[in-house]
N, C-alpha and C positions, 0 to 999 in steps of 0.2 A: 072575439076579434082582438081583443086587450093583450086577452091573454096569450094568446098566438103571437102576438107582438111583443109582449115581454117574455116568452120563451127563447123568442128568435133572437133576439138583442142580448139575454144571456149564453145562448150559444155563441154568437160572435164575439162575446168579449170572452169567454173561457177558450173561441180557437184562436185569438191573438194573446191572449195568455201563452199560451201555448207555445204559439209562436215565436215570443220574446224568449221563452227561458229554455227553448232546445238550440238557439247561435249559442247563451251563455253556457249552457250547460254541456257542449260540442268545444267551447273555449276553455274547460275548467279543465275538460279530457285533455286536451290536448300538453303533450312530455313537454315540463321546460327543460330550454337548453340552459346544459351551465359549461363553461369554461374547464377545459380536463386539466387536469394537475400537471404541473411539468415533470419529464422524468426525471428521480431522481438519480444521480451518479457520484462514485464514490471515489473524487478526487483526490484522497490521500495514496501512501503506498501499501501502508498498513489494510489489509481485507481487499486489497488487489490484486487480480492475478496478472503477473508481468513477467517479460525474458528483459536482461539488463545486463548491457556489455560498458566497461567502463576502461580509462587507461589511467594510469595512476604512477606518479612519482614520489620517489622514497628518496629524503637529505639523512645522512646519517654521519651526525658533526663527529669529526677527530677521528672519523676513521677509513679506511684503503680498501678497499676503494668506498663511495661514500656517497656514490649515487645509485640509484636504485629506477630502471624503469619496466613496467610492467603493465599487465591487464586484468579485469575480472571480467568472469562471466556468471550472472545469479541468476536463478529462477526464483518467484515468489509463488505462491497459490493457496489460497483459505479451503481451509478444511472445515472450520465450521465458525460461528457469528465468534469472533474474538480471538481466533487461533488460524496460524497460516505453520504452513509449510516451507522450510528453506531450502536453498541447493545451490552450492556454490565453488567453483575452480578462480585459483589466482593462480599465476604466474609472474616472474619478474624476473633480471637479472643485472648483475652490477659488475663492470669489469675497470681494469686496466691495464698498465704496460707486463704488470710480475701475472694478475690472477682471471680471471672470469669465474665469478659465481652463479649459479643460477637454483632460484628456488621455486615450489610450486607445492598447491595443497588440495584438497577438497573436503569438502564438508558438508553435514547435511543436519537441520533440526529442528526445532518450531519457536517460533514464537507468538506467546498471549497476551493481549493487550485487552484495555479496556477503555470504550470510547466516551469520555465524558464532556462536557461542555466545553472546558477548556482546553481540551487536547485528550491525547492516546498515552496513558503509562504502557509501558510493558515492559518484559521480562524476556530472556533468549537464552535458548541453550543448544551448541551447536556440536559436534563432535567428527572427526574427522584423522585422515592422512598430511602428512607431512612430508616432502623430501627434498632436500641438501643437495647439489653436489659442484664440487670445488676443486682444487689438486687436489683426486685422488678419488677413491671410490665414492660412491653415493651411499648417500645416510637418508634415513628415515627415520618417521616418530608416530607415532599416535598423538593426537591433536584435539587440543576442546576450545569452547571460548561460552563464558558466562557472562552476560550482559545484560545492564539494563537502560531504559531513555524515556524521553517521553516526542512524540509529535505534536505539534503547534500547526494548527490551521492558520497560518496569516491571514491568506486571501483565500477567496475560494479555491484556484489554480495552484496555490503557493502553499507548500511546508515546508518546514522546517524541525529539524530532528540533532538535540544535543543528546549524546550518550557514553558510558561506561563504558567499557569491555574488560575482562579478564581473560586472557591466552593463555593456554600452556604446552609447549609439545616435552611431552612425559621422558624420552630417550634424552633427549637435546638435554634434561636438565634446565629447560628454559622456560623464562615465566617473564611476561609484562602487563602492562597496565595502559588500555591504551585511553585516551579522553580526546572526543571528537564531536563534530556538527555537518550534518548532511542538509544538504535543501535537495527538494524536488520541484518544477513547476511546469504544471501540465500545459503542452501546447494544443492538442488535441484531446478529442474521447484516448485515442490509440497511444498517442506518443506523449512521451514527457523526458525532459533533462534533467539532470541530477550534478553535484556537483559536492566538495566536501575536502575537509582539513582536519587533521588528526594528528596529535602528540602520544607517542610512544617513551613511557616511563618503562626499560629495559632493565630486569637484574642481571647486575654480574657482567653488562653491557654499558656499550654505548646510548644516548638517546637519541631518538629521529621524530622527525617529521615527515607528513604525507600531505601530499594531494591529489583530487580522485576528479575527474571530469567524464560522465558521459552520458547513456539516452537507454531509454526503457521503452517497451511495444508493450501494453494493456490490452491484452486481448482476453478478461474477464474482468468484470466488478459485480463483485457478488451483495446482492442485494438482501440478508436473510430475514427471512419473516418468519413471524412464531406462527406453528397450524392452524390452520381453521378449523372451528368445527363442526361437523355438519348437520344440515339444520334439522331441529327437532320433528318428528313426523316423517 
């Protein structure tokens, strides 16, 4: 009878054994939740794909006429993690009482950058059309412009971009040296404004000044990630 009593009493303490460690062992299964990553987005202009219409004023001291106003319209788009693609039309035109001038160009080319902590260097090379026209026929050139700058992340929303340029249209005999600072700041994922001042160091010319006011649509930010590889087995 002992025995039968102490078989019993070890069976009931082995089935609340039991019992305790299958809630824990049903808790330990159970997925923890964690908190998902926020996305990330690529608030710069640099590895953005964007369409970007802008309007832009041209002073060009001690000369006739001596204003200058116009438009741009760019395309941006990456082609791969530190290299985009450019594409871009200006027009503008500058008149008075004796002339009306009117100019306009396009161009198309890449630019490589590289994204380090403190901002974006990079490097541009653009190549392009030109044409003139004034009293009297219209003129064209073939047209380059070699640049370099860097981007500055201020804020998250906010860059800011000083840079170089070198221009030349080959026919025209023409060559300047421009030095400027663009900002961009994003008001949305989509949209963002842009805005910017530029000093034209002209040979064999006069010099001018510029300014550029206008709004970009981001309808890509490319995210690139190195392949994965896949898994062994």
């Amino acid at each position: 009878m002992k025995q039968k009593t102490k078989l019993g009493i070890t069976l009931l303490a082995a089935a609340a054994t039991l019992g305790l460690a299958r809630p824990a062992r049903a808790q330990d299964a159970t997925p923890a939740t964690t908190t998902p990553a926020p996305e990330a987005h690529n608030w710069s202009l640099l590895g953005s794909g964007y369409s970007g219409v802008a309007f832009t004023y041209d002073h060009v001291s001690g000369a006739s006429p001596s204003e200058w106003r116009g438009f741009t319209f760019d395309v941006n788009q990456p082609l791969a993690a530190g290299l985009d693609f450019n594409l871009a039309y200006g027009w503008r035109r500058a008149s008075d009482s004796a002339v009306r001038l009117t100019q306009q160009g396009i161009s198309g080319g890449v630019t490589a950058f590289t994204a380090l902590d403190w901002g974006k260097p990079y490097v541009q090379a653009l190549a392009g059309w030109e044409w003139r026209d004034g009293n009297g026929p219209s003129d064209n050139s073939f047209a380059y412009t070699l640049g370099t700058g860097v981007e500055f992340q201020l804020a998250p929303a906010f860059v800011l971009t000083p840079y170089v340029n070198f221009v030349r249209a080959t026919s025209f005999n023409s060559s300047e040296v421009n030095f400027g600072v663009k900002t961009a700041y994003r008001l949305t994922k989509e949209w963002s404004v842009t805005a910017g001042v530029q000093y034209a160091a002209v040979r064999h010319a006069k010099d001018g000044t510029s300014l550029m006011l206008g709004v970009n649509y981001h309808y890509l930010d490319f995210q690139f990630e190195p392949p994965q590889r896949a898994a062994d087995g």
